[in-house]
C-alpha positions as CSV (number, residue, x, y, z in Angstrom):
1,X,105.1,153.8,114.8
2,X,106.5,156.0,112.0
3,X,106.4,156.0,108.1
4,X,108.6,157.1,105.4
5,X,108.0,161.4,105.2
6,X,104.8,161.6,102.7
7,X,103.9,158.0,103.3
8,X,100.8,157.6,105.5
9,X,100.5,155.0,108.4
10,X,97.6,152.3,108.1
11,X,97.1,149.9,110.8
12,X,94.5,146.9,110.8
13,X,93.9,145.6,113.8
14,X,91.7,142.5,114.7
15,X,90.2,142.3,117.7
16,X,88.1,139.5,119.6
17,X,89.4,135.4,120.4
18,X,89.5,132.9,118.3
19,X,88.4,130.7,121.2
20,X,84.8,132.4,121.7
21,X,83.5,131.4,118.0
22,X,82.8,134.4,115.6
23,X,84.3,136.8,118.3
24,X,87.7,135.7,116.1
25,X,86.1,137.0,113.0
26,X,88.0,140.2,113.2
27,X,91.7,138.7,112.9
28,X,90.6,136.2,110.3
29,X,89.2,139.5,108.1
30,X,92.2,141.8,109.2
31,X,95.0,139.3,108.1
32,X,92.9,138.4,104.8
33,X,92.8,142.5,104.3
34,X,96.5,143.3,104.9
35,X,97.8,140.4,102.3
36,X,95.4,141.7,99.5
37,X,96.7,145.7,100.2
38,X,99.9,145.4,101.5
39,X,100.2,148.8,102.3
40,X,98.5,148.8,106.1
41,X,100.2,146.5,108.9
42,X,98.2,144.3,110.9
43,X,98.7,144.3,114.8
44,X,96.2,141.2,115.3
45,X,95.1,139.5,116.9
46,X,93.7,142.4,120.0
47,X,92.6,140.6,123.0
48,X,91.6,144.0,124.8
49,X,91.3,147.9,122.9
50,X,94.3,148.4,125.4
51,X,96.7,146.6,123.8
52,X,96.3,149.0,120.9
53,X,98.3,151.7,122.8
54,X,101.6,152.0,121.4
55,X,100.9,150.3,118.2
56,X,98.3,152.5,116.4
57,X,99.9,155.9,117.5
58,X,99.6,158.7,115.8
59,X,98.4,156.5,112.7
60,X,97.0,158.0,109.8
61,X,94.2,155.3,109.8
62,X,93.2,152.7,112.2
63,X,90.4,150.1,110.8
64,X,89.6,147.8,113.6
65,X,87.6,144.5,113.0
66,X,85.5,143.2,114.9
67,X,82.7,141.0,115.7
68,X,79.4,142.6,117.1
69,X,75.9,142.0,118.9
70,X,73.4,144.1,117.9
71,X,70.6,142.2,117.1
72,X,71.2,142.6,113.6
73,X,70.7,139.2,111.1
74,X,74.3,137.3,111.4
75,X,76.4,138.3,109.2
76,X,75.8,141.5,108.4
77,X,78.8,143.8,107.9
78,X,78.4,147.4,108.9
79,X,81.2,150.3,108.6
80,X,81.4,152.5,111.5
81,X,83.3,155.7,111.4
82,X,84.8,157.0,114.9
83,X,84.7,160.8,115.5
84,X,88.1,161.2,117.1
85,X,87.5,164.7,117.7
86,X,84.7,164.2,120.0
87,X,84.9,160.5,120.4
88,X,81.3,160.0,119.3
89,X,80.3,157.2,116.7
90,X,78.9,157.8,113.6
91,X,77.5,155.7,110.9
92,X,76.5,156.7,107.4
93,X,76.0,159.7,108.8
94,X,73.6,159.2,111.7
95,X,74.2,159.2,115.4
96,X,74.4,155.9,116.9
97,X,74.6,154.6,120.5
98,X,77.7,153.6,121.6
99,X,78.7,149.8,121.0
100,X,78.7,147.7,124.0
101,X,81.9,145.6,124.3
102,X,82.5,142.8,126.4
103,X,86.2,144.0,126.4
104,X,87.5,145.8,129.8
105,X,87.9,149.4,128.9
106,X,86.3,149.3,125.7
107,X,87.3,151.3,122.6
108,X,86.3,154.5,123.2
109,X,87.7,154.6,126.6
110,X,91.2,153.8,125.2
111,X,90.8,156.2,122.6
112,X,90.1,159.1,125.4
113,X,93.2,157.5,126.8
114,X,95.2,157.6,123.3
115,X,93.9,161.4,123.0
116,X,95.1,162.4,126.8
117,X,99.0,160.8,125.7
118,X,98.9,162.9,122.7
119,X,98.9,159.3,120.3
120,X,95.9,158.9,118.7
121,X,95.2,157.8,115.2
122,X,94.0,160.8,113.1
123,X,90.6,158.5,111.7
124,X,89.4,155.7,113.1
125,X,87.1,153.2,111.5
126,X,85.7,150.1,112.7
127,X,84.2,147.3,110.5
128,X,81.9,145.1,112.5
129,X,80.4,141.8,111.7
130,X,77.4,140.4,113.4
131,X,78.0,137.4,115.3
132,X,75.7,134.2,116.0
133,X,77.7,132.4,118.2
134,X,79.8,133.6,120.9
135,X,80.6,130.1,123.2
136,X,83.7,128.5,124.0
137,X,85.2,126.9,120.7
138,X,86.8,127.6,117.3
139,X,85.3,128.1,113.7
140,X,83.1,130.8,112.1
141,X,79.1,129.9,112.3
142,X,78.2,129.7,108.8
143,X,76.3,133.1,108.5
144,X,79.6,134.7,109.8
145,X,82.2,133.0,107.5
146,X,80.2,133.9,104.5
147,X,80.4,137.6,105.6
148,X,84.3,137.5,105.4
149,X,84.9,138.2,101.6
150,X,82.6,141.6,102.2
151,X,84.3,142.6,105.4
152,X,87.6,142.0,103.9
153,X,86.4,144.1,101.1
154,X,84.7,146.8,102.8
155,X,88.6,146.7,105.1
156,X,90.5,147.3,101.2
157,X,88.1,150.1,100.4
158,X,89.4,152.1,103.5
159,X,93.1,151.2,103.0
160,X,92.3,152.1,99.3
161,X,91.3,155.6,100.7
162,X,94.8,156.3,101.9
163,X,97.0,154.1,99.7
164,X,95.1,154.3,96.5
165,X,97.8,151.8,94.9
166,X,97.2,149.3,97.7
């Protein structure tokens, strides 16, 4: 993907199913994001991290959004910044363990994979929102939905970063 010279590349990208409950959390959020700052490009919804090969290359900013299980109250909304120098995560700072995924590769893996072709994103970010309910069916748990104004929010602050006229 390229951008005008001096204009920097923002992609938005929500991953998980609408089918599996809050897992669709992150494309509800990365849509919602990309029509308040217009200036990033959503490539949602992401079944798998793989299919982000080819469409976040070489982008200035990647924010993916996604739901999580961490044991954490539902709901809650945490920012976690990917080193993509040595593919660690980092959060606020501290050293974290690396996020289970119930996606085949997982994101890490592909962003190895992204590094090895010579297209990944500069920074990567990923805005996670705890889940409650992960079985078959549509629609946000309550909990969830009511985290989507913050997530979105949290989503325009990091677009804001890059495109502070977003």
């Amino acid at each position: 993907m390229s951008a005008p010279a001096g204009h920097a590349t923002v992609v938005v990208a929500g991953l998980g199913s609408e089918f599996r409950r809050d897992d669709g959390v992150g494309s509800v959020v990365a849509e919602r994001a990309v029509t308040e700052a217009a200036s990033a490009r959503d490539v949602g919804p992401i079944g798998d991290p793989l299919d982000l090969l080819g469409v976040w290359n070489n982008a200035d900013l990647v924010v993916i959004v996604d739901a999580v299980a961490s044991g954490a109250p539902p709901g809650q909304v945490r920012v976690l910044e990917m080193d993509v120098a040595r593919l660690s995560a980092h959060d606020d700072g501290a050293a974290v363990p690396a996020p289970q995924s119930t996606h085949g590769i997982g994101l890490a893996g592909v962003l190895r994979l992204a590094r090895a072709l010579g297209q990944a994103p500069a920074r990567l970010v990923v805005v996670g929102i705890e889940g409650e309910r992960f079985d078959l069916g549509r629609g946000l748990s309550p909990s969830v939905q009511a985290a989507v104004p913050e997530a979105v929010r949290r989503v325009v602050e990091l677009i804001k970063e890059v495109h502070p006229c977003a």
